[in-house]
VOBA-1610 file (N, C-alpha, C; in pm, whole numbers, padded with zeros to 5 digits, always signed):
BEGIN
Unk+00083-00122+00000Unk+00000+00000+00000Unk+00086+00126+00000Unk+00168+00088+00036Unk+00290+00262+00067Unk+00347+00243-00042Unk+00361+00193-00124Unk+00426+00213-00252Unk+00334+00251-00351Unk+00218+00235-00364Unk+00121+00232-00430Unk+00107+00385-00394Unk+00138+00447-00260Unk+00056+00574-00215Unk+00175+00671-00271Unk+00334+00571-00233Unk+00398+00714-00305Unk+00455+00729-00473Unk+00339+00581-00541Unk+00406+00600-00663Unk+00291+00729-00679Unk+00149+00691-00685Unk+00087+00812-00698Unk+00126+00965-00641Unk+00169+00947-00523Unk+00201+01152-00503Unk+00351+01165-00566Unk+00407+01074-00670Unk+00555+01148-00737Unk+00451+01167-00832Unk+00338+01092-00892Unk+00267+01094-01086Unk+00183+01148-01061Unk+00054+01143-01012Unk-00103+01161-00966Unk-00046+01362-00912Unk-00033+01289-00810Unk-00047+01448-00770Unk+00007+01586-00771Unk+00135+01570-00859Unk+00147+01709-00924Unk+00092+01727-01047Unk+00030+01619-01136Unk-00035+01689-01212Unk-00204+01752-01199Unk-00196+01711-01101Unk-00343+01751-00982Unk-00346+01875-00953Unk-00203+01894-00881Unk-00197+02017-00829Unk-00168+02126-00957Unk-00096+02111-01027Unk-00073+02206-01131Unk-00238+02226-01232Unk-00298+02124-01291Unk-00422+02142-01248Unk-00508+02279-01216Unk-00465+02222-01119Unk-00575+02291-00954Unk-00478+02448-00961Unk-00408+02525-00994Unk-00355+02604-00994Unk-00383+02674-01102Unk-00422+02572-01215Unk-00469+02650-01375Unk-00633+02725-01340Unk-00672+02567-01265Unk-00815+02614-01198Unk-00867+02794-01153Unk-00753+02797-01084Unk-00738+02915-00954Unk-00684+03038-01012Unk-00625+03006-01146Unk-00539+03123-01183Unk-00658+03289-01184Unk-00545+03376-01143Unk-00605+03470-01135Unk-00489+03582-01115Unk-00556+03736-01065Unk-00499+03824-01019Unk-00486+03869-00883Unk-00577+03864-00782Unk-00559+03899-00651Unk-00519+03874-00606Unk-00433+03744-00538Unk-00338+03723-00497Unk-00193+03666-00569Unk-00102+03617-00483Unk+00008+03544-00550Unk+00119+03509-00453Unk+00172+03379-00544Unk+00274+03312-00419Unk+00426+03329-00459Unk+00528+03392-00388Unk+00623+03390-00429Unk+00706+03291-00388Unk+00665+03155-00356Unk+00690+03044-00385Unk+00752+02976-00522Unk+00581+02961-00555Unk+00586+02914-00683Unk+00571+03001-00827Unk+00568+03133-00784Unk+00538+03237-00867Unk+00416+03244-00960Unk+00320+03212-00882Unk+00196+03174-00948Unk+00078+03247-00898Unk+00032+03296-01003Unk-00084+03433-00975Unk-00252+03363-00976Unk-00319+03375-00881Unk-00460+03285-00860Unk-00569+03412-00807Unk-00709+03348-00855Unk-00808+03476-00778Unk-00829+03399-00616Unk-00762+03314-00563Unk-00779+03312-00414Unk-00696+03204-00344Unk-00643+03214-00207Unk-00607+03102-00167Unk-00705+03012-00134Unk-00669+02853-00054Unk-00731+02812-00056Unk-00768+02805+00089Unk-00926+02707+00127Unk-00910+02695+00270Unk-00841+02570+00365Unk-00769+02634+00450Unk-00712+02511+00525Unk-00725+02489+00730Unk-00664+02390+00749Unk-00729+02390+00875Unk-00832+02376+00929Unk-00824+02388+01085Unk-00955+02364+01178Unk-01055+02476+01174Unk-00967+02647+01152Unk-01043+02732+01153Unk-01058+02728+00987Unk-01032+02655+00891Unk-01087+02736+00743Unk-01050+02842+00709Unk-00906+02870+00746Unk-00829+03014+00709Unk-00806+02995+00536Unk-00828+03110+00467Unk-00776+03087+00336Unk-00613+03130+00325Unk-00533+03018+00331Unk-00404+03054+00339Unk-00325+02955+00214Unk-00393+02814+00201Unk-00282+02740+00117Unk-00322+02776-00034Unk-00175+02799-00075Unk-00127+02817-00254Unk-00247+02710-00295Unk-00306+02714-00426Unk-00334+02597-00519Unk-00260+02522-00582Unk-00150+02598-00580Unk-00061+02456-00665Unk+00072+02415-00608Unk+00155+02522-00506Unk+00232+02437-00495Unk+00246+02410-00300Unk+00126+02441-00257Unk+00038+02429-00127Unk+00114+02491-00052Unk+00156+02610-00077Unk+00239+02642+00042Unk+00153+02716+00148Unk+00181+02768+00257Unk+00083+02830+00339Unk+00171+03001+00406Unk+00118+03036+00488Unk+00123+03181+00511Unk+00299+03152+00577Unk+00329+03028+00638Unk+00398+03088+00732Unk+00563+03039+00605Unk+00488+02966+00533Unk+00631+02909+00420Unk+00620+02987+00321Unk+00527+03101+00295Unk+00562+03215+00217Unk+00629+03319+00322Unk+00608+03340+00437Unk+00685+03434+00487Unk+00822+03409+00507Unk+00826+03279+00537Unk+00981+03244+00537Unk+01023+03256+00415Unk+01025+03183+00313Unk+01088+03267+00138Unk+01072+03397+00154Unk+00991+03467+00146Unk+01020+03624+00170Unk+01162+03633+00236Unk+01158+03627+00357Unk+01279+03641+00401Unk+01428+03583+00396Unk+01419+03450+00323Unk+01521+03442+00241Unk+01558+03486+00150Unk+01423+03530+00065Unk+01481+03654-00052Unk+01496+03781-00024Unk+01490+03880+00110Unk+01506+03988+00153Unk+01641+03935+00231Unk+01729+03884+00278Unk+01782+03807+00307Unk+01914+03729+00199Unk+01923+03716+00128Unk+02042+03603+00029Unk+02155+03585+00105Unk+02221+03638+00241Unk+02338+03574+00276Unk+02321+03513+00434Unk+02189+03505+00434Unk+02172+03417+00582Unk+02239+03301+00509Unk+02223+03193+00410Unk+02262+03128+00394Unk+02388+03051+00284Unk+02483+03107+00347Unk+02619+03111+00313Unk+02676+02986+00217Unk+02748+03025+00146Unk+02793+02862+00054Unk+02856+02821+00188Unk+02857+02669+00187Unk+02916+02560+00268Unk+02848+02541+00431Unk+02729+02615+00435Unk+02643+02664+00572Unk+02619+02476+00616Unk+02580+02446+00721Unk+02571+02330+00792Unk+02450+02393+00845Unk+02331+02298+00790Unk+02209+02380+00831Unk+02124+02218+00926Unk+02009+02232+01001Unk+01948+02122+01074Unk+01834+02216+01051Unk+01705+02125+00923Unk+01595+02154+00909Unk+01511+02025+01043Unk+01416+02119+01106Unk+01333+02017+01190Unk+01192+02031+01122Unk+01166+01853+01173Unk+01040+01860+01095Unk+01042+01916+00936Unk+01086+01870+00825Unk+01070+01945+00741Unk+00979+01946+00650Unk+00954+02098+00607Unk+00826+02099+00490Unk+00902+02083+00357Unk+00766+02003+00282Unk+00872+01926+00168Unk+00908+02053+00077Unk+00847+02175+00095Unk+00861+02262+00012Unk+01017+02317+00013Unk+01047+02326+00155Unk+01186+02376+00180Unk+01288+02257+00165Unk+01253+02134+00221Unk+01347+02019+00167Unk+01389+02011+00036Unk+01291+02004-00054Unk+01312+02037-00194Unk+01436+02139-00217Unk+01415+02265-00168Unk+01468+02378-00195Unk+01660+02337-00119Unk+01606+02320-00023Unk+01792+02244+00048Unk+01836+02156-00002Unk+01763+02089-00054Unk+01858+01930-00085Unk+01896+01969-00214Unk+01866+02027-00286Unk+01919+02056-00421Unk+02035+02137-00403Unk+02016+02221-00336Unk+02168+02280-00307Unk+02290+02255-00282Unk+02374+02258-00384Unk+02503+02179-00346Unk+02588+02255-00218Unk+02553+02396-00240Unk+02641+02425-00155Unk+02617+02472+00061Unk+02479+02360+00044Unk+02433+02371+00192Unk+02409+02233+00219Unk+02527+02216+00356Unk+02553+02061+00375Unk+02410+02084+00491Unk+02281+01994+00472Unk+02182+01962+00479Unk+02122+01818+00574Unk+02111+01838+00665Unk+02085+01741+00768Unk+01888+01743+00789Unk+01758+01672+00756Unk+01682+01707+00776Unk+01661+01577+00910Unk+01549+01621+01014Unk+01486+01512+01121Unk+01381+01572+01153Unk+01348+01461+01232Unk+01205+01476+01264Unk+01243+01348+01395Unk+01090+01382+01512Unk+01088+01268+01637Unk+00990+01145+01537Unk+00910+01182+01438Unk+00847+01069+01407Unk+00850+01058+01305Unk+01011+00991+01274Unk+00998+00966+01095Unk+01014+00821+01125Unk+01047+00743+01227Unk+00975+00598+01200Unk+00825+00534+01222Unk+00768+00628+01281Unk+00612+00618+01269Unk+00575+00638+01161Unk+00608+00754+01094Unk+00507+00762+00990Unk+00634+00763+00828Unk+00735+00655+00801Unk+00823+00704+00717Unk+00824+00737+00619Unk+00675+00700+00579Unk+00586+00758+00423Unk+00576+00884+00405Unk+00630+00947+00507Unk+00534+01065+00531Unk+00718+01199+00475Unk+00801+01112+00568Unk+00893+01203+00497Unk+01022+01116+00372Unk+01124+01200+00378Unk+01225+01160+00284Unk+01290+01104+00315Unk+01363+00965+00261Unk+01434+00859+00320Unk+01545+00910+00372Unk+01641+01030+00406Unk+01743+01066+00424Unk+01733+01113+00563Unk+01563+01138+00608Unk+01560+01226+00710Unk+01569+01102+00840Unk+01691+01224+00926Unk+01716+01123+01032Unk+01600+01114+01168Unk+01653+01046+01251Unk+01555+01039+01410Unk+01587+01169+01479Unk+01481+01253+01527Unk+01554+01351+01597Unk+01476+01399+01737Unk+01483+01396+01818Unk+01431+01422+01924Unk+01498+01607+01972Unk+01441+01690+01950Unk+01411+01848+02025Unk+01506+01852+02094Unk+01457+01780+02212Unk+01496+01800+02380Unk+01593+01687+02384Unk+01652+01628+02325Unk+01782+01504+02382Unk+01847+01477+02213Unk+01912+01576+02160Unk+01968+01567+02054Unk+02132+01504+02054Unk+02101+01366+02128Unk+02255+01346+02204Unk+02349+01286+02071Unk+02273+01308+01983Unk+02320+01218+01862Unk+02417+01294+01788Unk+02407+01429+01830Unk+02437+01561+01787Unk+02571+01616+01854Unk+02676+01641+01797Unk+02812+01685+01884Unk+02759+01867+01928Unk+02823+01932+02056Unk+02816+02051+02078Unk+02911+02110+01927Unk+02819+02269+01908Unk+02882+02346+01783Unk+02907+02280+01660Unk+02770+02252+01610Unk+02764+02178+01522Unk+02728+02267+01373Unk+02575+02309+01377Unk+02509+02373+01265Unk+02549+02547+01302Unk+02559+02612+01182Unk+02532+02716+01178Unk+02379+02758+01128Unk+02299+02714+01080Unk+02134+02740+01091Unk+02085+02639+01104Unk+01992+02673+01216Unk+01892+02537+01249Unk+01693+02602+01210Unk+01671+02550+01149Unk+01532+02591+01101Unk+01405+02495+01152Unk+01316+02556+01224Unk+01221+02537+01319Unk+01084+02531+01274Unk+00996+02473+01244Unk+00863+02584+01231Unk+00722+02552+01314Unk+00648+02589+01383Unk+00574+02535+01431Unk+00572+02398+01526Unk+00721+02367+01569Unk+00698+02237+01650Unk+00696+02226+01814Unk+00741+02388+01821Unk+00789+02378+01997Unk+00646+02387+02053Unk+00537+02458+01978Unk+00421+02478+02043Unk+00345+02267+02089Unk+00436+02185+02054Unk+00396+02079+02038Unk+00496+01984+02191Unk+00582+02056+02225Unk+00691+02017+02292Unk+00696+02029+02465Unk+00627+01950+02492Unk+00617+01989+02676Unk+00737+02043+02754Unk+00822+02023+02717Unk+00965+02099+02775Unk+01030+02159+02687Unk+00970+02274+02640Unk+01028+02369+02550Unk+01180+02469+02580Unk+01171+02484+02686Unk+01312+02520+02778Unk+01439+02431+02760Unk+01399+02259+02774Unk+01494+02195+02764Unk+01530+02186+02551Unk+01423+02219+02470Unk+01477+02213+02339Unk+01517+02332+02322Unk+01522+02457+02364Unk+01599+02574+02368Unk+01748+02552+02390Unk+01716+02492+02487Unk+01874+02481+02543Unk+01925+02368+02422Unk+01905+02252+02426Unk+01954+02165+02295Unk+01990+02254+02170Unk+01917+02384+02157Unk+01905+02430+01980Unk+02066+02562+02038Unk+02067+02594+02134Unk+02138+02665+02193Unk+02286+02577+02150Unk+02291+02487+02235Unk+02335+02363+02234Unk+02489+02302+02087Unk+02373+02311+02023Unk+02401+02255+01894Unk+02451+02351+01764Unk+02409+02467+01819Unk+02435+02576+01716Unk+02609+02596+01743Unk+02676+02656+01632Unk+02774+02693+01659Unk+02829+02819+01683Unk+02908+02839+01772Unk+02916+03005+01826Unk+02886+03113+01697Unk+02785+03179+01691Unk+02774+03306+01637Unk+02618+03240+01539Unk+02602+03072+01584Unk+02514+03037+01457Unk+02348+03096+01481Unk+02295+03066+01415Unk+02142+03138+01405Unk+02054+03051+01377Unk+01922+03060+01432Unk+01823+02922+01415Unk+01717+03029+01447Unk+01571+02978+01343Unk+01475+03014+01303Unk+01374+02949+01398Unk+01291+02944+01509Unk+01229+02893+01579Unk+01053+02964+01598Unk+01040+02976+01482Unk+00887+02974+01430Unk+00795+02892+01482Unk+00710+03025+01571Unk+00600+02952+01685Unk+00468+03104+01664Unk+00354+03031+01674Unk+00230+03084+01662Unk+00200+03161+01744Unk+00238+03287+01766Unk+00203+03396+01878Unk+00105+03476+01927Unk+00032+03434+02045Unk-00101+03515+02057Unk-00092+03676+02109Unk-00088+03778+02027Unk-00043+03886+02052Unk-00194+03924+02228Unk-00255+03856+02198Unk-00377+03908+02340Unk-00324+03842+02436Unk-00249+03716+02484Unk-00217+03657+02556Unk-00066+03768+02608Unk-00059+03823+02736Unk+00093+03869+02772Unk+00144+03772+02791Unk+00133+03655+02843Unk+00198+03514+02942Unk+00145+03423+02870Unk+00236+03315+02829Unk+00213+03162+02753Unk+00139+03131+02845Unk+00027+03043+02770Unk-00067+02966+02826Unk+00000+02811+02777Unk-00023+02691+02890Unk-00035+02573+02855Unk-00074+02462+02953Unk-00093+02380+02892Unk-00177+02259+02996Unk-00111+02102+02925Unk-00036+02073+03025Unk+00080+01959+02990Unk-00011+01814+03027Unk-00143+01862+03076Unk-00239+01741+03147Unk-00329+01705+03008Unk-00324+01733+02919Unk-00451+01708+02794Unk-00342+01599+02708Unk-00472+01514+02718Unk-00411+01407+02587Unk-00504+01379+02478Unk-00612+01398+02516Unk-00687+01376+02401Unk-00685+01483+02303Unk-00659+01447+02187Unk-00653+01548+02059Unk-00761+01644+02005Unk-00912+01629+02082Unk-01027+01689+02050Unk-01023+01830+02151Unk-00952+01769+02306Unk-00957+01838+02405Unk-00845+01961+02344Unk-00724+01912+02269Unk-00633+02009+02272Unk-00670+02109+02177Unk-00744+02100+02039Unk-00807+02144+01912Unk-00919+02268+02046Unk-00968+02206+02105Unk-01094+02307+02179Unk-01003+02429+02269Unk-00927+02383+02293Unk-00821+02460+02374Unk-00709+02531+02317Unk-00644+02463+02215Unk-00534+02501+02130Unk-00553+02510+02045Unk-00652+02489+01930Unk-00678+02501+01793Unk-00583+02443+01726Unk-00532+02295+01794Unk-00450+02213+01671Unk-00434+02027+01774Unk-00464+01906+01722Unk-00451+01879+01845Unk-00304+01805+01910Unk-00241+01861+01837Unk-00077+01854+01873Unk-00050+01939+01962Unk-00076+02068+02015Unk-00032+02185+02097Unk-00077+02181+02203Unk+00064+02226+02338Unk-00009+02185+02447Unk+00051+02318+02513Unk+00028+02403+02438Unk+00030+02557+02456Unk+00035+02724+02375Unk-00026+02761+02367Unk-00013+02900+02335Unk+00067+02995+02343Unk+00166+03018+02252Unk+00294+03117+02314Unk+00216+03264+02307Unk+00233+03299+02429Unk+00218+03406+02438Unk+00301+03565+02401Unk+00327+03725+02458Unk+00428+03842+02386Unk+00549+03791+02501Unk+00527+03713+02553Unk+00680+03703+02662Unk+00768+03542+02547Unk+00694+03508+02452Unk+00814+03386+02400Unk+00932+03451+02377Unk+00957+03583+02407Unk+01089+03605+02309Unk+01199+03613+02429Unk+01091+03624+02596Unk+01162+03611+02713Unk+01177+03483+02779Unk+01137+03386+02694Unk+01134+03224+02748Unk+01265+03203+02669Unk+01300+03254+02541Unk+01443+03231+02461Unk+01548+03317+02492Unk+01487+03409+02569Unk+01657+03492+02638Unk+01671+03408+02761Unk+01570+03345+02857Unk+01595+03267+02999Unk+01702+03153+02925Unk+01709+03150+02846Unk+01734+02954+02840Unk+01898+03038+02699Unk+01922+03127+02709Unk+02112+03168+02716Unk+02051+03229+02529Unk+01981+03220+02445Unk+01964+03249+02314Unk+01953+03398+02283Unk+01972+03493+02188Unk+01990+03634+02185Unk+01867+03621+02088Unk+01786+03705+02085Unk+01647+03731+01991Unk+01712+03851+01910Unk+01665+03878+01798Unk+01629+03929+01660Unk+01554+03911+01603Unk+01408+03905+01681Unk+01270+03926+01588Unk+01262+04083+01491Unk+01231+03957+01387Unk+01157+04091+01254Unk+01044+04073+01212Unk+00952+04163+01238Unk+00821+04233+01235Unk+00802+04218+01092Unk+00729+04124+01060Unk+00687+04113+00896Unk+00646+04264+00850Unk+00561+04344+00884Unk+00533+04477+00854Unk+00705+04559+00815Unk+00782+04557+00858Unk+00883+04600+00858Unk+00951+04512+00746Unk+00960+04448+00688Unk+00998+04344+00595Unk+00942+04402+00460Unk+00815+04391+00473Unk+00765+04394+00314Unk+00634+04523+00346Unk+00581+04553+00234Unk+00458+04648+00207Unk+00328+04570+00301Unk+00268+04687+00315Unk+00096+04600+00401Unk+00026+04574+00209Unk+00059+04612+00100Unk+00003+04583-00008Unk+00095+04394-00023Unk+00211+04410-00019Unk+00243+04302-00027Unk+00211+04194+00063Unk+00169+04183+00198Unk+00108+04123+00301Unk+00016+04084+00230Unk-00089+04191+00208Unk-00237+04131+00168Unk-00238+04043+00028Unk-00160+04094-00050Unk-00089+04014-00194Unk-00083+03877-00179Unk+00025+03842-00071Unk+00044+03697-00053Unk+00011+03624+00042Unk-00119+03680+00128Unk-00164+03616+00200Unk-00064+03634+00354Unk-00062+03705+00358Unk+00002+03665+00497Unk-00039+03709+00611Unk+00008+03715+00749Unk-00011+03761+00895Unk+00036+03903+00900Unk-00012+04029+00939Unk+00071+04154+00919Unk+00129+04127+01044Unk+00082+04092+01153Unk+00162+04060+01260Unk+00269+03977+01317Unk+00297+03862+01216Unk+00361+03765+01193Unk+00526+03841+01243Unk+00587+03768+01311Unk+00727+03790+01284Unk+00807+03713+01271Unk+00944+03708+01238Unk+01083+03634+01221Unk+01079+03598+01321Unk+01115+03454+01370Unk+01159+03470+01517Unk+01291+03436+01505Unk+01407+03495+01499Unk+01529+03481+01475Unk+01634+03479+01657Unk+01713+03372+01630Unk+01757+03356+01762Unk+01922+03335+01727Unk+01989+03375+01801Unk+02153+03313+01771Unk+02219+03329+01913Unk+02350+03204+01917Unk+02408+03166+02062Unk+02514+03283+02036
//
């Protein structure tokens, strides 16, 4: 059956998606992803946000990150030693082709689900990266997983850890600008309970305007950038994005 599922998503489903993008084509928005102009995104998620591309599915927070690699061209240096976590295949794609970024991707559940990612990607556990020598990567790229991580302090310190003096890591987390103080509840296991509470049912907390003081406690220097400050509020609304959204940029 898993062969069957991934001969279809290499054949079946990009010509689906490309497709589905001819479908959509338009003027009001556009992804500088895939450079593809559509009259709307699509809807995704629990809340039905219209955020994902039609064709090459990217969403608000993997267009803001390209933005900022293209406002950006020397964060990532020829010969850079980078540790993608969790990776989206959009950016895997984009690293692994690169000859000149030695490219490490993991994840905690790529033997649960190994269909799910790329045979290269290793075992990686957040919080006990013992597999990992101190001063290792110079960028470590994050997105959405710490909100998933009951001891987020102890994978701070690991990403701290592992970086190499002066290195920089991207630790992209969902910020409730109404919340002053992270909310979380380490007692919920059921996935319906956490969706009613967290709006995802992986998250077993809400970062609140103090995350950027949970990453100075645990030794990391912040350099958040204010998407507004990045690009136009015409370009925001263009590609779909968060005006509030920021970089969360961290280095040891």
């Amino acid at each position: 059956m898993s062969t069957v599922k991934n001969l279809l998503k290499k054949t079946a489903l990009p010509v689906y998606l490309r497709l589905r993008g001819m479908y959509y084509q338009g003027s009001k928005v556009e992804c500088p992803v895939c450079k593809g102009k559509f009259s709307r995104f699509l809807e995704i998620g629990y809340n039905n946000r219209p955020a994902q591309c039609p064709r090459c599915r990217s969403n608000e927070r993997d267009r803001t990150f390209w933005l900022f690699l293209e406002k950006n061209p020397d964060f990532l240096f020829p010969g850079v030693k980078m540790l993608h976590v969790a990776p989206e295949e959009i950016y895997y794609k984009r690293f692994r082709k690169d000859p000149s970024i030695q490219y490490t991707a993991g994840d905690k559940f790529v033997t649960e689900y190994e269909d799910t990612y790329p045979a290269d990607t290793i075992y990686l556990d957040l919080t006990d990266m013992n597999n990992i020598p101190d001063n290792t990567y110079d960028v470590i790229l994050c997105s959405h997983v710490l909100s998933c991580i009951p001891d987020d302090a102890q994978a701070f310190r690991e990403v701290r850890r592992v970086l190499k003096p002066g290195g920089k890591a991207i630790l992209q987390v969902p910020v409730r600008e109404d919340l002053p103080v992270t909310i979380e509840d380490l007692t919920l296991s059921d996935p319906q309970e956490r969706i009613s509470k967290f709006g995802d049912p992986n998250y077993v907390r809400f970062y609140g305007r103090d995350y950027e003081q949970r990453l100075l406690a645990q030794g990391l220097k912040t350099h958040f950038i204010l998407l507004s400050n990045m690009i136009s509020e015409a370009e925001i609304r263009r590609y779909g994005l968060v005006g509030t959204d920021e970089i969360h940029l961290v280095s040891k």
